[in-house]
Residue frames as qw, qx, qy, qz and C-alpha x, y, z in Angstrom:
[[0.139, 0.172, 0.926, 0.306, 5.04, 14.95, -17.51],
 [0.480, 0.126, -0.059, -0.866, 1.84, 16.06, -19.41],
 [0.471, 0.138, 0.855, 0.171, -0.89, 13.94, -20.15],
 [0.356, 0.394, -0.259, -0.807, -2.53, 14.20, -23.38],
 [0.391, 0.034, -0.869, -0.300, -5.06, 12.09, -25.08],
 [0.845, -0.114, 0.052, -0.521, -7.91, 9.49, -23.79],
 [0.073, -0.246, 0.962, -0.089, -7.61, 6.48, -22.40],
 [0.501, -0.169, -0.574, -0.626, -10.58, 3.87, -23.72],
 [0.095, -0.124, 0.915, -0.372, -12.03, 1.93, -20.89],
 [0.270, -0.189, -0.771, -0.545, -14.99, -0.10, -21.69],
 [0.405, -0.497, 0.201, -0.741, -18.03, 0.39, -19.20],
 [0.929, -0.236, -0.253, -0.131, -18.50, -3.09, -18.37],
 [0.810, 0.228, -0.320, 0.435, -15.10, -3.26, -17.51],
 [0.081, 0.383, -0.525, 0.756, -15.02, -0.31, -15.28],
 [0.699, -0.348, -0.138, -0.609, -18.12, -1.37, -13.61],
 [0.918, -0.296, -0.265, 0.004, -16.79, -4.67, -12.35],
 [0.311, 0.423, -0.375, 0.764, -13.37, -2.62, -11.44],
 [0.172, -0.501, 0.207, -0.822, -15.45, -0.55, -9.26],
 [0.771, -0.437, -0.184, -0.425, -17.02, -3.65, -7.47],
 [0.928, -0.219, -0.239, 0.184, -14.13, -5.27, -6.48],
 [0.408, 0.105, -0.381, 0.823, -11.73, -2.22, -5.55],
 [0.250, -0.718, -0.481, 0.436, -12.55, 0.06, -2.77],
 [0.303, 0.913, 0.248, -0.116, -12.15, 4.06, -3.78],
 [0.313, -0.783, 0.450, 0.293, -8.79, 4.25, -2.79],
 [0.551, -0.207, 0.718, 0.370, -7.84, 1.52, -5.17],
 [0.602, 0.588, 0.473, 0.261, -9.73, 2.75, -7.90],
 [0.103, 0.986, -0.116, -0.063, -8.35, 6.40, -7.52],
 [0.587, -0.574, 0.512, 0.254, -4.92, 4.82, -7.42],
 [0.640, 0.102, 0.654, 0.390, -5.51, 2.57, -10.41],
 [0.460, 0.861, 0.203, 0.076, -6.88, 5.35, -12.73],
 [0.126, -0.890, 0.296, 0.323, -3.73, 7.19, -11.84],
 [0.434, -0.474, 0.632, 0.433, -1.50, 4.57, -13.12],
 [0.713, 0.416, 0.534, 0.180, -3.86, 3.62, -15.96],
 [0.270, 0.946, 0.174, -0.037, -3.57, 7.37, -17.12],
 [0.154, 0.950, -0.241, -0.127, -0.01, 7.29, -16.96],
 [0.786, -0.042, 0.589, 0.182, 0.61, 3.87, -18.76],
 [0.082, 0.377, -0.554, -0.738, 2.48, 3.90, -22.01],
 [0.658, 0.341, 0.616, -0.267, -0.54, 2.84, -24.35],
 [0.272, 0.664, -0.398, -0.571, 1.37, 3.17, -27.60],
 [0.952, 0.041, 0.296, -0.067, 0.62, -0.40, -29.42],
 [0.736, 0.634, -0.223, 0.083, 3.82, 0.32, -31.98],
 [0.160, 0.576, -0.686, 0.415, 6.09, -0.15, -28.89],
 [0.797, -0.307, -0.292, -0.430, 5.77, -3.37, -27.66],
 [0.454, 0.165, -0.536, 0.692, 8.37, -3.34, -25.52],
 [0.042, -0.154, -0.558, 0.815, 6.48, -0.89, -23.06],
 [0.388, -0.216, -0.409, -0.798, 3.13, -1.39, -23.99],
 [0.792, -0.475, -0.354, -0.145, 0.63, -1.56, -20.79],
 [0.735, -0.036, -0.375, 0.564, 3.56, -0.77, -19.03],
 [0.216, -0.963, 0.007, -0.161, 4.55, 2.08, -16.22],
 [0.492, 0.398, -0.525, 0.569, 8.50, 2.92, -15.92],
 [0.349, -0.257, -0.601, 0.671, 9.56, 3.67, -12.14],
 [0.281, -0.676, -0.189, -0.654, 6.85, 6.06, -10.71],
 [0.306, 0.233, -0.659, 0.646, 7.90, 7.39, -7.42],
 [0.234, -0.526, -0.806, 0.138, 5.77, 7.46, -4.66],
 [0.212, -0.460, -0.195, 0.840, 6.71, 10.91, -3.81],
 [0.184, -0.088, 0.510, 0.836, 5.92, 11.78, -7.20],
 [0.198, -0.428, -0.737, -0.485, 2.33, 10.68, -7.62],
 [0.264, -0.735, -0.443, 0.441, 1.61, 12.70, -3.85],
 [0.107, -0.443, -0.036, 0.890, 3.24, 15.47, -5.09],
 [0.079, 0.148, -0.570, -0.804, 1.09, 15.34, -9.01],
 [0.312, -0.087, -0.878, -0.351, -1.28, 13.52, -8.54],
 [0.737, -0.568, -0.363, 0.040, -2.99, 12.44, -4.64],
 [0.317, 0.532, -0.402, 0.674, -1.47, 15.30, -2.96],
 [0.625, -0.490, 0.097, -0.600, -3.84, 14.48, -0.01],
 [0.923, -0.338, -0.149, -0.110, -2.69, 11.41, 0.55],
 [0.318, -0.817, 0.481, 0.000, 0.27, 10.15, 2.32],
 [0.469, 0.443, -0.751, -0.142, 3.06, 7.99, 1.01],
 [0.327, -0.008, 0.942, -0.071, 2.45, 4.99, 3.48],
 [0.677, 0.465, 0.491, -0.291, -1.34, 4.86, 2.03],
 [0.613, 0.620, -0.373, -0.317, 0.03, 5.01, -1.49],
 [0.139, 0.335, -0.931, -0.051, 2.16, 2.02, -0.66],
 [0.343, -0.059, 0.887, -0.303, 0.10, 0.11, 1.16],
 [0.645, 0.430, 0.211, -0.595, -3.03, 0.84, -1.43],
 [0.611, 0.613, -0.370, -0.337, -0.88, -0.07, -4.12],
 [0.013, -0.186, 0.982, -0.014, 0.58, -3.26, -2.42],
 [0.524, 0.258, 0.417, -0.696, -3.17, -3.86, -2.24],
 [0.526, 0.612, -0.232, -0.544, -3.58, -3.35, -5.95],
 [0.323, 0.521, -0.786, -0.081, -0.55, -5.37, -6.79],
 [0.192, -0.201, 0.940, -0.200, -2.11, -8.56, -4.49],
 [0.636, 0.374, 0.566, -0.368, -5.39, -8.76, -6.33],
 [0.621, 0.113, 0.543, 0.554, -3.59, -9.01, -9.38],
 [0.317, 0.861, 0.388, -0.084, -4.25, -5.74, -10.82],
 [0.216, 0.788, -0.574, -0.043, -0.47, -4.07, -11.51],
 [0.936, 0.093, -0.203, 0.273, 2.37, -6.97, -12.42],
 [0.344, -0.820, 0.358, 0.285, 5.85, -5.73, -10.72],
 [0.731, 0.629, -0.242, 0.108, 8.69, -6.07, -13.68],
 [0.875, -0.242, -0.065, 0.414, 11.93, -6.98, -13.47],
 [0.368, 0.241, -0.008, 0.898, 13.55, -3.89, -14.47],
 [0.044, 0.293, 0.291, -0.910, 11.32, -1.63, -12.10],
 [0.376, 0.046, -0.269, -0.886, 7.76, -0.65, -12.97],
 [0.545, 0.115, 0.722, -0.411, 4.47, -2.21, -13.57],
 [0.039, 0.143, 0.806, 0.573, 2.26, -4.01, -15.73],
 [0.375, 0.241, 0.137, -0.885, -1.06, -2.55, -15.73]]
């Protein structure tokens, strides 16, 4: 997967991000923001991330870290309401 493009993110908006996650959760959440589908003419997977292995985002992404801390950061993420789990696998962002 390449990325290509810009993702907008308003400063106010990352500002209060950054107060209420710790680094790990914000380095987590940029990953997944950057590699949400942000296409608005598909609104079927708009805001949305398909299955994204853990392995995957250590091996591309946070090759320092280890897959528990990617789980546990991102159950983290996922309990201050900040990714939705889907029914069909993925997140909501």
């Amino acid at each position: 997967m390449k990325i290509i493009g810009y993702v907008k993110q308003y400063r106010y908006d990352f500002l209060i991000r950054l107060q209420s996650l710790t680094d790990q959760e914000l380095r987590l959440y940029q990953t997944y923001v950057l590699l949400t589908h942000w296409d608005r003419k598909n609104k079927e997977t708009f805001g949305n991330i398909s299955k994204l292995p853990k392995r995957r985002i250590k091996e591309k992404y946070l090759k320092k870290w280890s897959i528990g801390k990617i789980s546990t950061v991102r159950k983290s993420l996922i309990k201050k309401g900040f990714f939705r789990p889907l029914p069909e696998g993925g997140y909501a962002v």
